[in-house]
MOPAC internal coordinates of N, CA, C and O (Angstrom, degrees):
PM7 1SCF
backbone

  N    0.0000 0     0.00 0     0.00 0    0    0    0
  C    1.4590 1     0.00 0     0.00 0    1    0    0
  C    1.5335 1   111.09 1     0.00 0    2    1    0
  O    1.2310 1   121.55 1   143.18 1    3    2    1
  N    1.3090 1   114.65 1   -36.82 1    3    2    1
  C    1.5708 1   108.03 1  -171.33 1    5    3    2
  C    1.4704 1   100.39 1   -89.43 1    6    5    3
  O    1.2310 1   104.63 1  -179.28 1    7    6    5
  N    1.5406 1   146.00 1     0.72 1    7    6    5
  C    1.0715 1   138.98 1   176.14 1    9    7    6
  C    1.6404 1    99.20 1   -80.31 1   10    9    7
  O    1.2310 1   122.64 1   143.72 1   11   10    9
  N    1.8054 1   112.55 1   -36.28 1   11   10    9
  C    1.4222 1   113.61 1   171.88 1   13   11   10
  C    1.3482 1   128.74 1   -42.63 1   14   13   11
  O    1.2310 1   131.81 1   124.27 1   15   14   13
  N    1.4025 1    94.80 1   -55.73 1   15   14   13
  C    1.6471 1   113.13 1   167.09 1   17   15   14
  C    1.4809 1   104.76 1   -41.94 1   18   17   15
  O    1.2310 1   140.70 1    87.97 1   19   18   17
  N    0.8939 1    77.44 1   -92.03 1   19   18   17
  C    2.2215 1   105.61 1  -176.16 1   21   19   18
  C    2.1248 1    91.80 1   -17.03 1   22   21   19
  O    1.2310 1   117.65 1   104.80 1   23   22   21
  N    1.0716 1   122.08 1   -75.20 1   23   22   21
  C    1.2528 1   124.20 1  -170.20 1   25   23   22
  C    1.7431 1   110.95 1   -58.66 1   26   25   23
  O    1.2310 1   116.75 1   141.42 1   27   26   25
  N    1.6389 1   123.78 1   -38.58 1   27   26   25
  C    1.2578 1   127.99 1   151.16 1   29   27   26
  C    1.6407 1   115.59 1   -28.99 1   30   29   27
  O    1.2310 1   123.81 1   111.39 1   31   30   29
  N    1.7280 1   110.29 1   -68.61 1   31   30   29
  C    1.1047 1    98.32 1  -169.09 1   33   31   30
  C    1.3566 1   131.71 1   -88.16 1   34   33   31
  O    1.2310 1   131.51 1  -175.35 1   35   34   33
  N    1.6270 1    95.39 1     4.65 1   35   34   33
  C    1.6064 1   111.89 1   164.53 1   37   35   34
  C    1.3667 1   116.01 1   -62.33 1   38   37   35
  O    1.2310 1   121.66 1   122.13 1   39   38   37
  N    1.6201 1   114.43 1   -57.87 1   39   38   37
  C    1.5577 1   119.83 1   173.68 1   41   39   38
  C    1.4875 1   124.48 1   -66.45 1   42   41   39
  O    1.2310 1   122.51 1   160.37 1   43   42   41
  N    1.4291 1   112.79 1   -19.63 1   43   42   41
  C    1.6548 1   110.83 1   162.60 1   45   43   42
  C    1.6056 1   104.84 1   -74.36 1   46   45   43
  O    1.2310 1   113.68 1   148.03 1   47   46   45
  N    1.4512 1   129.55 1   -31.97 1   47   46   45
  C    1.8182 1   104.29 1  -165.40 1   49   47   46
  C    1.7634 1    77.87 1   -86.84 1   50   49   47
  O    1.2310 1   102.81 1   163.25 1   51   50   49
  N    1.0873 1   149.12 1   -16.75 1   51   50   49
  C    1.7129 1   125.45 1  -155.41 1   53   51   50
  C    1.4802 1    84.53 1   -79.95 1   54   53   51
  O    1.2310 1   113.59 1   122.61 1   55   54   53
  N    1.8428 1   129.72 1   -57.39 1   55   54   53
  C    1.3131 1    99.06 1  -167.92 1   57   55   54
  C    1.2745 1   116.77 1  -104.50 1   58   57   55
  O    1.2310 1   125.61 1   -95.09 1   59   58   57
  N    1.5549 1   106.83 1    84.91 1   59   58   57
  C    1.0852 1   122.11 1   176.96 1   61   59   58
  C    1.3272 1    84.67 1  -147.58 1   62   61   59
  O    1.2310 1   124.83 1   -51.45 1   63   62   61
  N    1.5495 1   108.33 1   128.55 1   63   62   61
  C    1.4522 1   104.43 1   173.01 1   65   63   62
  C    1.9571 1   114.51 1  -122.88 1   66   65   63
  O    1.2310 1   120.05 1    -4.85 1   67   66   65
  N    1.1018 1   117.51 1   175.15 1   67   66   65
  C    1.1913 1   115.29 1  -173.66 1   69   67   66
  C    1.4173 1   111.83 1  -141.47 1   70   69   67
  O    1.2310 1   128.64 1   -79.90 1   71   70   69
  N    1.5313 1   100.95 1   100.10 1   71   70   69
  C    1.6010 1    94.81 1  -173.59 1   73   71   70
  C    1.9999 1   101.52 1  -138.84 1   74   73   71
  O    1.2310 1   139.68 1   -52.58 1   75   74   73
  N    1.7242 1    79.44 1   127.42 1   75   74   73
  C    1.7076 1    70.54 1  -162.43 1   77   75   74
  C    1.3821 1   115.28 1   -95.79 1   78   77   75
  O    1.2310 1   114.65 1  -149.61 1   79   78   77
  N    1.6014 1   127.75 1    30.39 1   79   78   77
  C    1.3716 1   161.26 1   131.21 1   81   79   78
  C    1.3766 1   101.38 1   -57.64 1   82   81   79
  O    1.2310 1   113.62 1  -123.26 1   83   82   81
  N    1.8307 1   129.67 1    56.74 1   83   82   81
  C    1.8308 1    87.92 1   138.94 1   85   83   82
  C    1.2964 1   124.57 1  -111.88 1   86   85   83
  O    1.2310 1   134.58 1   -48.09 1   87   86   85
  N    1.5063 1    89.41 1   131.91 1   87   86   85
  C    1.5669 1    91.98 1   175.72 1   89   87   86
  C    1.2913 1   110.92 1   -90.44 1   90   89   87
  O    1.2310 1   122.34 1   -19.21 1   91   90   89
  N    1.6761 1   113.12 1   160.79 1   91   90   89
  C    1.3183 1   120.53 1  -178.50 1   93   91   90
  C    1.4115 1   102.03 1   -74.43 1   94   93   91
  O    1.2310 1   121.54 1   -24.35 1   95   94   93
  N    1.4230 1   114.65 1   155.65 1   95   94   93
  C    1.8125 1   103.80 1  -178.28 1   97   95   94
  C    1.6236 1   117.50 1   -66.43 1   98   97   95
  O    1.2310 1   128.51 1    12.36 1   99   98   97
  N    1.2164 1   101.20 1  -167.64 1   99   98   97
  C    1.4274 1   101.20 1  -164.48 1  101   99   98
  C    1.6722 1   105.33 1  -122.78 1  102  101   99
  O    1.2310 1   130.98 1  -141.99 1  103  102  101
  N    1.4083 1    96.42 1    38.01 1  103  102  101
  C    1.5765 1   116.37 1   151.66 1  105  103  102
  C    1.6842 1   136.84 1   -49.73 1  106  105  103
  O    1.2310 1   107.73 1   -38.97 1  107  106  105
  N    0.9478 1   140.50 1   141.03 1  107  106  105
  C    1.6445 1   111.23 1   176.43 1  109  107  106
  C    1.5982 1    91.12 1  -106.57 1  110  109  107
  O    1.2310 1   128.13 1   -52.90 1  111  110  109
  N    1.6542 1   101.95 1   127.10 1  111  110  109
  C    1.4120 1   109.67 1  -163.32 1  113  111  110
  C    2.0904 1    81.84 1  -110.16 1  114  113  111
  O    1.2310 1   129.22 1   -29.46 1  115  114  113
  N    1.4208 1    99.84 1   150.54 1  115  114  113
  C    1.4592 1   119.64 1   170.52 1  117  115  114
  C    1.8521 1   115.77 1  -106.58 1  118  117  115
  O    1.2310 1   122.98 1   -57.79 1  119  118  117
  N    1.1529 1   111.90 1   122.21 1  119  118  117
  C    1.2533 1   113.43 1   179.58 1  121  119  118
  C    1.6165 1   109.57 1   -63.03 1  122  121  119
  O    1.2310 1   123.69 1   -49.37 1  123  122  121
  N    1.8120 1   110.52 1   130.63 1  123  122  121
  C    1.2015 1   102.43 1   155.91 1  125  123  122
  C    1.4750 1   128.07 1  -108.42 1  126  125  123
  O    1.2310 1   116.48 1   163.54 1  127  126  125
  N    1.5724 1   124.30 1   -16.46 1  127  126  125
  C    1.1404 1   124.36 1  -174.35 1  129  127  126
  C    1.2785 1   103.84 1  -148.37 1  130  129  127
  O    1.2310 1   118.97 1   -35.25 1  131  130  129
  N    1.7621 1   119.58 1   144.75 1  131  130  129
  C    1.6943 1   110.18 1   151.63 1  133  131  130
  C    1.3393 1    89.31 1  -116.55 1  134  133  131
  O    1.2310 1   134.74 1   -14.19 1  135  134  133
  N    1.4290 1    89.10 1   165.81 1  135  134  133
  C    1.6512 1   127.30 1  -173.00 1  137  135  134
  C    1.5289 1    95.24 1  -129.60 1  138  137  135
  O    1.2310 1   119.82 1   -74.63 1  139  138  137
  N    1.2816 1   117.94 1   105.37 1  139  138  137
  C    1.5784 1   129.43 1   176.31 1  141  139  138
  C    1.3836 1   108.45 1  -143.78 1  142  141  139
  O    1.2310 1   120.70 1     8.11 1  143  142  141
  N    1.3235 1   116.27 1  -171.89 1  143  142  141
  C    1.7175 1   117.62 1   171.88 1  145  143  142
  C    1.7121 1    79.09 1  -114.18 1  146  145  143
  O    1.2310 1   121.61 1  -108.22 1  147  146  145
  N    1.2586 1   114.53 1    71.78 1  147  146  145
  C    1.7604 1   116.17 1   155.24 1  149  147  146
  C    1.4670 1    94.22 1  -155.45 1  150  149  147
  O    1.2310 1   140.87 1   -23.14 1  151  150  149
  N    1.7048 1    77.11 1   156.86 1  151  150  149
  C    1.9306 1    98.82 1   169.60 1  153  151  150
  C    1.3529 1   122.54 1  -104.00 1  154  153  151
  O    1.2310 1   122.26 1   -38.72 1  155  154  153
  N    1.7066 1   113.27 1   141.28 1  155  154  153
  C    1.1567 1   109.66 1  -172.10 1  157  155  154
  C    1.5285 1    99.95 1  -117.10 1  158  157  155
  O    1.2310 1   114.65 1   146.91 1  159  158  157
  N    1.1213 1   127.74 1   -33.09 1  159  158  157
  C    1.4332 1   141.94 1  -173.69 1  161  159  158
  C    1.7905 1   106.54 1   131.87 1  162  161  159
  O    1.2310 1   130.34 1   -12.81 1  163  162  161
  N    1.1229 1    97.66 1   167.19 1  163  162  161
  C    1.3365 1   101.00 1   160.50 1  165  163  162
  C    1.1724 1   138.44 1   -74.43 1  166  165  163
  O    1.2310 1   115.36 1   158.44 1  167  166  165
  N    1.6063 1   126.41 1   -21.56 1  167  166  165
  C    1.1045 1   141.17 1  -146.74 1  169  167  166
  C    1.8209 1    97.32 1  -133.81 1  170  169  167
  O    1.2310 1   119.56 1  -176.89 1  171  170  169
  N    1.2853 1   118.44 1     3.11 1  171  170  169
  C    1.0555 1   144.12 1  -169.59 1  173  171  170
  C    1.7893 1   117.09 1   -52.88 1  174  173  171
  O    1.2310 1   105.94 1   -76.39 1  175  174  173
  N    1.3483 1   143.69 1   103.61 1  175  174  173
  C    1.2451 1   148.76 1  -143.38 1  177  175  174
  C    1.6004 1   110.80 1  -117.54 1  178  177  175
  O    1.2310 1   128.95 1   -80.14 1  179  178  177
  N    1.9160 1   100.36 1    99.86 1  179  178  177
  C    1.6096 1   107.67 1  -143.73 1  181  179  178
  C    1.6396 1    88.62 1   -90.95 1  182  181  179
  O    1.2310 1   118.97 1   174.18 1  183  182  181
  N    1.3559 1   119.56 1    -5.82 1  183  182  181
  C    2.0482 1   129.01 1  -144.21 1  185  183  182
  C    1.6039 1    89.20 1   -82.06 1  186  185  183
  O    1.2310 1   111.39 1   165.84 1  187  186  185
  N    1.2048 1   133.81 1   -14.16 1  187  186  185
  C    1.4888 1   155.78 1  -164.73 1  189  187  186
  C    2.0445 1    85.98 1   -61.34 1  190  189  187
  O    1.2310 1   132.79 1   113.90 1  191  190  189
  N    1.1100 1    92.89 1   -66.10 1  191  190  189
  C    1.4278 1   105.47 1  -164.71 1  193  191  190
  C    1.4958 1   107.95 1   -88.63 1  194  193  191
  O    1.2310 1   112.87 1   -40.43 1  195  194  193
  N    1.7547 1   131.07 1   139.57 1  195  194  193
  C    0.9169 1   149.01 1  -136.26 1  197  195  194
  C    1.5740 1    99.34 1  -172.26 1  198  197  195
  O    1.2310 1   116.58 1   -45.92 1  199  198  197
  N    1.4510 1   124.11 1   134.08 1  199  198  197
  C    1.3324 1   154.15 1   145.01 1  201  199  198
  C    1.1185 1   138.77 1  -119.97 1  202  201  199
  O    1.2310 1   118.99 1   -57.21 1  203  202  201
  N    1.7040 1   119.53 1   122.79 1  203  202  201
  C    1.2768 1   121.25 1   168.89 1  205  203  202
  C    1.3226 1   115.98 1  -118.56 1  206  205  203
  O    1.2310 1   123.46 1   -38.17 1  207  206  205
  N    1.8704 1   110.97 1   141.83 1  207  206  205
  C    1.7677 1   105.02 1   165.45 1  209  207  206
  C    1.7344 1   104.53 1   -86.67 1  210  209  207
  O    1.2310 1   139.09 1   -21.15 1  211  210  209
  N    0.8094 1    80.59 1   158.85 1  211  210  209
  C    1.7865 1    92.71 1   160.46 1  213  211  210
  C    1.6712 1   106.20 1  -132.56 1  214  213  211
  O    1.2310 1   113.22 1   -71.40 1  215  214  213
  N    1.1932 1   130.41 1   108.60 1  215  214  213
  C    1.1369 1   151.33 1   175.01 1  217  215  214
  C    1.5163 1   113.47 1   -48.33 1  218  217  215
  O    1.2310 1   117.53 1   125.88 1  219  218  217
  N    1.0198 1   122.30 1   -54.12 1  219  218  217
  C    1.3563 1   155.60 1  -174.88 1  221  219  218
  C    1.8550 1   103.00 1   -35.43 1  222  221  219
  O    1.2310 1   138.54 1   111.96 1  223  222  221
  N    1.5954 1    81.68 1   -68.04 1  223  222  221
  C    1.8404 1   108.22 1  -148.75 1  225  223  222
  C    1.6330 1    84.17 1  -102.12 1  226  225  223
  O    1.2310 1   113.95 1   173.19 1  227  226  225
  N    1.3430 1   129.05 1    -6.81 1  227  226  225
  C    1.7668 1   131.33 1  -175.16 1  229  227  226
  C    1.7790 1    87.06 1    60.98 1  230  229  227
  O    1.2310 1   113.31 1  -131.44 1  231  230  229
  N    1.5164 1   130.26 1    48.56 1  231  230  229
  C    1.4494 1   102.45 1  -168.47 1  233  231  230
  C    1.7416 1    94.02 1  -132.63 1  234  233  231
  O    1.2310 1   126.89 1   -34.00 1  235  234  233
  N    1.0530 1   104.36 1   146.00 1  235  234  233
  C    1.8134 1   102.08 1  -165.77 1  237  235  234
  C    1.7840 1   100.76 1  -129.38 1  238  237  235
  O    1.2310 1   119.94 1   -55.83 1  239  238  237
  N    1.2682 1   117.73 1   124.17 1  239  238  237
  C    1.1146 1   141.94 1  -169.88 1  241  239  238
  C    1.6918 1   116.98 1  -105.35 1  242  241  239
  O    1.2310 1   120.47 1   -89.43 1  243  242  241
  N    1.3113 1   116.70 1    90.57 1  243  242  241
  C    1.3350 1   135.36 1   171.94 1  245  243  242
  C    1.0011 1   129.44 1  -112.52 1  246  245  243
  O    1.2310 1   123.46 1   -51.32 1  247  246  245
  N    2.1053 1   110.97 1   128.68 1  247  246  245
  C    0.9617 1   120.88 1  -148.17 1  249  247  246
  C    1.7276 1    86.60 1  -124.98 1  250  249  247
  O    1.2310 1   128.79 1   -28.23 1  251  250  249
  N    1.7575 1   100.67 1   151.77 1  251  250  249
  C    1.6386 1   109.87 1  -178.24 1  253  251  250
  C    1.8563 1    99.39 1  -145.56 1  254  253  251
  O    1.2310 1   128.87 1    -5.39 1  255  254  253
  N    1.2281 1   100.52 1   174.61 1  255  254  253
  C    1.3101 1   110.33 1  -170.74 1  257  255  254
  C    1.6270 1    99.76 1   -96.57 1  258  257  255
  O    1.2310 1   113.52 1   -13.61 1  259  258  257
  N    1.0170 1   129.85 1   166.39 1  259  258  257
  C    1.5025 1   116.91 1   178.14 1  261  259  258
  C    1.5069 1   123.57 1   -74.27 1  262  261  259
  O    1.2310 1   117.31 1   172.95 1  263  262  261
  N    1.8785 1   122.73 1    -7.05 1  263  262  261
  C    1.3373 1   124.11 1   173.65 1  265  263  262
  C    1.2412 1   111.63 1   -87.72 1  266  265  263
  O    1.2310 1   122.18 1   134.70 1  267  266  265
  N    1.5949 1   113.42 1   -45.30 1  267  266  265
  C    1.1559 1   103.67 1   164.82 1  269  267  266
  C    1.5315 1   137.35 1  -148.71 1  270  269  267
  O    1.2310 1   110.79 1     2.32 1  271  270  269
  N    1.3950 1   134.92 1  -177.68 1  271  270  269
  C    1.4085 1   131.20 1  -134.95 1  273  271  270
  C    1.4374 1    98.47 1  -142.93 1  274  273  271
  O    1.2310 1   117.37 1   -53.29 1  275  274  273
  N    1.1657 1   122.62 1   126.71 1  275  274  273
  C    1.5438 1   122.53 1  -171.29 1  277  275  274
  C    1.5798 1    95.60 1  -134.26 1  278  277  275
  O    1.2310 1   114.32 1   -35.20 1  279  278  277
  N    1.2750 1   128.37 1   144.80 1  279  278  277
  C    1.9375 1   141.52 1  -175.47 1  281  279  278
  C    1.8650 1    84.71 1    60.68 1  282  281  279
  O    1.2310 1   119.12 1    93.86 1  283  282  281
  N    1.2388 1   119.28 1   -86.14 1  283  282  281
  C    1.5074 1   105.67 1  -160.88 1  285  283  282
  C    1.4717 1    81.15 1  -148.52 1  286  285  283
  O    1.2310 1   132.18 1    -5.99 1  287  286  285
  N    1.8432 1    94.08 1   174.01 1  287  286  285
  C    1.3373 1    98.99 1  -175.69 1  289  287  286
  C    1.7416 1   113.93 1   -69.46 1  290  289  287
  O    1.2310 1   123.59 1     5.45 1  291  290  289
  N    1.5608 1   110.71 1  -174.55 1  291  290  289
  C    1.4131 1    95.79 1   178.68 1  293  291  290
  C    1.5742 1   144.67 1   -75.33 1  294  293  291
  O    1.2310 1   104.07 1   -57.42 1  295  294  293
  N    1.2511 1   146.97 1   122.58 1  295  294  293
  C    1.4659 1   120.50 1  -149.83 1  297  295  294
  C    1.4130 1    77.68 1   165.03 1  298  297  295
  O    1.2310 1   127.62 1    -2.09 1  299  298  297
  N    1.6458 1   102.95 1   177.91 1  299  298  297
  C    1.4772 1   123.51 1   173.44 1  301  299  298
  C    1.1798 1    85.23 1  -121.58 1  302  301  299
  O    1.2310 1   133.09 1   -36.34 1  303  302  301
  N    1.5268 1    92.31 1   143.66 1  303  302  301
  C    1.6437 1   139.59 1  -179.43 1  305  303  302
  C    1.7883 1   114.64 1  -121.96 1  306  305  303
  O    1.2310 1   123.81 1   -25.67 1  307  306  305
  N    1.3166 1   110.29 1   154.33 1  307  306  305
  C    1.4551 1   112.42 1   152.13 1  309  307  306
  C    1.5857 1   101.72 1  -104.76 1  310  309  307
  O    1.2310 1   137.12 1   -25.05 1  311  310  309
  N    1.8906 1    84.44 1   154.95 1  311  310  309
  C    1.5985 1   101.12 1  -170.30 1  313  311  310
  C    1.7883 1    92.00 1  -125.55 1  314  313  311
  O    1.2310 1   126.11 1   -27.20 1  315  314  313
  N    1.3586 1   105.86 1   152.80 1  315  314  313
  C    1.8391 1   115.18 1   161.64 1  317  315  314
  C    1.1997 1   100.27 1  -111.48 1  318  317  315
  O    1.2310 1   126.82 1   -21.74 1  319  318  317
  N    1.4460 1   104.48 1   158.26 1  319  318  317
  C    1.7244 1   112.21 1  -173.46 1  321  319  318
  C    2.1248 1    81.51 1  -136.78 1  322  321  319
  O    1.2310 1   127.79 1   -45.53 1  323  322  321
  N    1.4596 1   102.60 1   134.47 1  323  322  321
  C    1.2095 1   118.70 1  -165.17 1  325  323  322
  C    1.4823 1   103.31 1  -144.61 1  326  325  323
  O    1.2310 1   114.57 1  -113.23 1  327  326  325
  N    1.6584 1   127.89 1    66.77 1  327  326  325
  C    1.1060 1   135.84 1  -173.01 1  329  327  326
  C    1.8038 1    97.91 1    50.91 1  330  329  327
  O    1.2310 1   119.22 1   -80.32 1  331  330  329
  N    1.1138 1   119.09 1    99.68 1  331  330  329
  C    1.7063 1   119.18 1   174.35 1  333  331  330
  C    1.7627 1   115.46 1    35.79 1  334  333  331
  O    1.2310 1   128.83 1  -157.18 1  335  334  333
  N    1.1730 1   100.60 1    22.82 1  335  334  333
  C    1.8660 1   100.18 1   167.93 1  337  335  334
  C    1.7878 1    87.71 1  -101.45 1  338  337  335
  O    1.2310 1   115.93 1   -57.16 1  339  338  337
  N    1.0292 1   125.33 1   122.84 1  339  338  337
  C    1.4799 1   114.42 1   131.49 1  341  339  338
  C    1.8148 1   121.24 1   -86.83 1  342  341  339
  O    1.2310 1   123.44 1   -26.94 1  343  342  341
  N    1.2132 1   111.01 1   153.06 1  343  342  341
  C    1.2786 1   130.03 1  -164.37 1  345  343  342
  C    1.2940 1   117.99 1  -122.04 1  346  345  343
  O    1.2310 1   109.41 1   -79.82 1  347  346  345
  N    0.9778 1   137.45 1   100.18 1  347  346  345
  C    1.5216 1   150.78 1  -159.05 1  349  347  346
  C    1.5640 1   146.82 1  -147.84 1  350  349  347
  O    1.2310 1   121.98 1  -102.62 1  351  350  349
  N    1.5882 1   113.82 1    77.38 1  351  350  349
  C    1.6467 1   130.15 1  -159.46 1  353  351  350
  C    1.4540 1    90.65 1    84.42 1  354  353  351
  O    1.2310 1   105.62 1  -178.24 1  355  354  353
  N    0.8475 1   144.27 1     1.76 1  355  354  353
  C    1.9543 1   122.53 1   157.37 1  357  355  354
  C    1.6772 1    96.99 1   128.20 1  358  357  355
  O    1.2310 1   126.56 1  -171.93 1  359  358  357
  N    1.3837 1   104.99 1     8.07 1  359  358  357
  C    1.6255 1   110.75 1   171.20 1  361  359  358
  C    1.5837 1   114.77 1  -118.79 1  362  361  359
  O    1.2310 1   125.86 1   -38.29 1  363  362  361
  N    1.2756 1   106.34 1   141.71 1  363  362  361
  C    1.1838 1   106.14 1   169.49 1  365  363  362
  C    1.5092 1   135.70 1  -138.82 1  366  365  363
  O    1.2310 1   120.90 1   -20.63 1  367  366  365
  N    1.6672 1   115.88 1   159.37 1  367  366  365
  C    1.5274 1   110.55 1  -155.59 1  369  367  366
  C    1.4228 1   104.05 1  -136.01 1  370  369  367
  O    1.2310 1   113.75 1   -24.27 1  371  370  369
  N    1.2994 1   129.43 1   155.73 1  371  370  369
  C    1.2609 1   153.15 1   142.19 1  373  371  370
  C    1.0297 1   118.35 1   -29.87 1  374  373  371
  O    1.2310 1   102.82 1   -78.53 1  375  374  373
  N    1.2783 1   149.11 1   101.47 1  375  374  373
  C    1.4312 1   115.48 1   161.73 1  377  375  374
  C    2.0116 1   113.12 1  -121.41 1  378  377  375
  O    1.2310 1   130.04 1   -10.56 1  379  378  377
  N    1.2947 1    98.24 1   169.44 1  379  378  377
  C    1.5731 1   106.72 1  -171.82 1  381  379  378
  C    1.4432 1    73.58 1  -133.34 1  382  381  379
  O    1.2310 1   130.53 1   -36.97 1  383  382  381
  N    1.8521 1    97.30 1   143.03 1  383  382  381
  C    1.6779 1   119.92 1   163.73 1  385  383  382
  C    1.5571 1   104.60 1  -133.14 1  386  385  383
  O    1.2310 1   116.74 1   -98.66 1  387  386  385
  N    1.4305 1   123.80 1    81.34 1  387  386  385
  C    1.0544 1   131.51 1   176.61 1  389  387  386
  C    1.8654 1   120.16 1   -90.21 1  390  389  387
  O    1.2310 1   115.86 1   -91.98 1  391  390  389
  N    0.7939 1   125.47 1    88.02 1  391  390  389
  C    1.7803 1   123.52 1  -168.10 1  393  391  390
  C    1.4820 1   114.39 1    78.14 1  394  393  391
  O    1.2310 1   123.40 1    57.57 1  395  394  393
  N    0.9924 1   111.09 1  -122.43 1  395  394  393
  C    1.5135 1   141.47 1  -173.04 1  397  395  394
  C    2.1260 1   105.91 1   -91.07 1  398  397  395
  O    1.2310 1   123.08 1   168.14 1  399  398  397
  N    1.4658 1   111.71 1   -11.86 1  399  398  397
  C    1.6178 1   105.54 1   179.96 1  401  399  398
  C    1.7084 1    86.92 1  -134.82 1  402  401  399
  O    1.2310 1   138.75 1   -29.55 1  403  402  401
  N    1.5211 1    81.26 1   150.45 1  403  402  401
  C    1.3569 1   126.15 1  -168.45 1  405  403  402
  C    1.6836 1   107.26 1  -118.84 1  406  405  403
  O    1.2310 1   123.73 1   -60.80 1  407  406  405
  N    1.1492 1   110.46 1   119.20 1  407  406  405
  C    1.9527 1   114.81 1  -165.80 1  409  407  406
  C    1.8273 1    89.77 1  -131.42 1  410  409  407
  O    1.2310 1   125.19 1   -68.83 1  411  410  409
  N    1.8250 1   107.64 1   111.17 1  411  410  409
  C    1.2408 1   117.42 1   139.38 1  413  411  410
  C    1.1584 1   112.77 1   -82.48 1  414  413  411
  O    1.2310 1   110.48 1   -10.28 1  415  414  413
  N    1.6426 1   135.49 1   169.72 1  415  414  413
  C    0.9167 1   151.82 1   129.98 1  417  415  414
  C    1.8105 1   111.10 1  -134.00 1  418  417  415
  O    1.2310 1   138.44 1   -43.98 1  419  418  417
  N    1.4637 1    81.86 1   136.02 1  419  418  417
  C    1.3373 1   113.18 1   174.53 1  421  419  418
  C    1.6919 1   107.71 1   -42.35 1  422  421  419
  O    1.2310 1   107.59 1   -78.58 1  423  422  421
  N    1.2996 1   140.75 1   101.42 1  423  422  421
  C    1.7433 1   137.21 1   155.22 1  425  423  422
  C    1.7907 1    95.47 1   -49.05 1  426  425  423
  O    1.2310 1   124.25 1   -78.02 1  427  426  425
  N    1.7876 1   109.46 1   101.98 1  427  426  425
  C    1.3447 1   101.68 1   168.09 1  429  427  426
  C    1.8145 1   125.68 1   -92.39 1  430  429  427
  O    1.2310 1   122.96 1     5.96 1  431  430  429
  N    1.0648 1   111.94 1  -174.04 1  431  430  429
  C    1.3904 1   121.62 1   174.87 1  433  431  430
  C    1.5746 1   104.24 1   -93.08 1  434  433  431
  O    1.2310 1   119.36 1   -69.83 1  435  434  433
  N    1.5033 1   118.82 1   110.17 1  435  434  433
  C    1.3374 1    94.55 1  -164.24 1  437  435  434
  C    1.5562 1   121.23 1  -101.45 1  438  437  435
  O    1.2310 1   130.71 1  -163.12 1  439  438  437
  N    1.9561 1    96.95 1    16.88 1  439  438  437
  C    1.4717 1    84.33 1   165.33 1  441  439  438
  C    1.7310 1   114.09 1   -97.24 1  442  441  439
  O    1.2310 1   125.13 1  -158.41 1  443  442  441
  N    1.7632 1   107.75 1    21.59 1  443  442  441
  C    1.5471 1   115.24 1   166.97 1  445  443  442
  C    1.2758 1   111.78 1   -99.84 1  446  445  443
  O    1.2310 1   120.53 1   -52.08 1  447  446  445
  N    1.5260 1   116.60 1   127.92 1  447  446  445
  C    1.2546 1   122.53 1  -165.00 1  449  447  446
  C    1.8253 1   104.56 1   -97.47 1  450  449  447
  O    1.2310 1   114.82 1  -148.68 1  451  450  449
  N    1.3654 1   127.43 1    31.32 1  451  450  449
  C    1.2298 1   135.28 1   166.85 1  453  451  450
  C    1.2654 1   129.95 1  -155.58 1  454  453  451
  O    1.2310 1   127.03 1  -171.61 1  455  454  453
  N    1.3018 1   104.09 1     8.39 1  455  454  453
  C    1.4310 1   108.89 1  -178.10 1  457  455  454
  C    1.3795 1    97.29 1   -98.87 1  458  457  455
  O    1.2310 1   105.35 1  -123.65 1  459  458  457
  N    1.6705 1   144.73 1    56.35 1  459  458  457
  C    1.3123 1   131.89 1   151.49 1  461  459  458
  C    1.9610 1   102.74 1   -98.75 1  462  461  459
  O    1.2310 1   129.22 1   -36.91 1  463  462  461
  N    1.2085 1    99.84 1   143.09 1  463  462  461
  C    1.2823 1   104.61 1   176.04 1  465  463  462
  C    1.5139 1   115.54 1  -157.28 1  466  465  463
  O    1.2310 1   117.08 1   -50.52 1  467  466  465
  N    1.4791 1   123.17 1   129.48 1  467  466  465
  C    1.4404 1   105.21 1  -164.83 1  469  467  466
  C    1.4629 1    88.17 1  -138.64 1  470  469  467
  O    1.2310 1   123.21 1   -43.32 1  471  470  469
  N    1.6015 1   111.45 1   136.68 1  471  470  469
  C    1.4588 1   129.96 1   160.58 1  473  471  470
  C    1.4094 1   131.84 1   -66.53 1  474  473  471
  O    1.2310 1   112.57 1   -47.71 1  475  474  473
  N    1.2576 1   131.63 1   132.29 1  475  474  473
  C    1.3087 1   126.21 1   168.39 1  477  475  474
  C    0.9045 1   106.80 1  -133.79 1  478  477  475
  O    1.2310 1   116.31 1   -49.29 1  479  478  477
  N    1.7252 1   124.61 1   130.71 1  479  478  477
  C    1.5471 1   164.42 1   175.82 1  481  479  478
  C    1.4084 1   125.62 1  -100.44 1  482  481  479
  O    1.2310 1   107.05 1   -23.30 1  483  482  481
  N    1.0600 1   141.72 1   156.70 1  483  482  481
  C    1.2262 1   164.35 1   178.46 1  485  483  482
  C    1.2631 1   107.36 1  -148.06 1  486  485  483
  O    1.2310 1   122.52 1   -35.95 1  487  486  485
  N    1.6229 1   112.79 1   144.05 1  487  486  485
  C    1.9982 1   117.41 1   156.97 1  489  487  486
  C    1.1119 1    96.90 1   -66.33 1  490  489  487
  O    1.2310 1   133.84 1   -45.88 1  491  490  489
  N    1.3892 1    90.85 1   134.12 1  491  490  489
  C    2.0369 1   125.33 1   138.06 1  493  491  490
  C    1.6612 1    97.60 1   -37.00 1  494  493  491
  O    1.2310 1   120.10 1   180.00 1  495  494  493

């Protein structure tokens, strides 16, 4: 019986893996909403702006409309991945990749009482 065990808890830690690289996939996700202490309007059109990682090259490709600019302006960037921080132009965010949405949040300063701001994505 305890060799049962013993071999049980061998095959639960093997597939369990530990990799402190995750990157979000290399989907091109479309912004649908921010959540900030700013106004955009109501009627406000977030699909303008677009992000992709590329895993590969660590190189992340963000696209903006010409009024305005959301993570950084538009261009390819390199990103660091630091156990679920991505890192990006000298800022960095949280992210959750749950299904089909993609959740940055802004890493704030927390003795600033307005700088929280968190992204939400969907795939293209």
């Amino acid at each position: 019986m305890k060799n049962v065990i013993f071999l049980f808890l061998v095959l639960m830690v093997s597939g369990c893996t530990s990799d402190d690289d995750i990157n979000p996939s290399d989907d091109k996700w479309v912004l649908d909403n921010v959540v900030c202490f700013c106004f955009f309007g109501e009627d406000f059109d977030f699909s303008t702006h677009t992000i992709q990682f590329n895993e590969e090259t660590q190189s992340v490709v963000i696209e903006n409309d010409s009024e305005n600019e959301f993570i950084a302006p538009a261009g390819t960037y390199t990103y660091t991945d630091n156990n679920g921080v991505i890192g990006i132009e000298g800022r960095e965010y949280t992210y959750e990749e749950e299904g089909d949405t993609l959740t940055l949040t802004f890493v704030d300063e927390p003795l600033i009482a307005d700088d929280e701001i968190t992204y939400y994505y969907s795939k293209d």
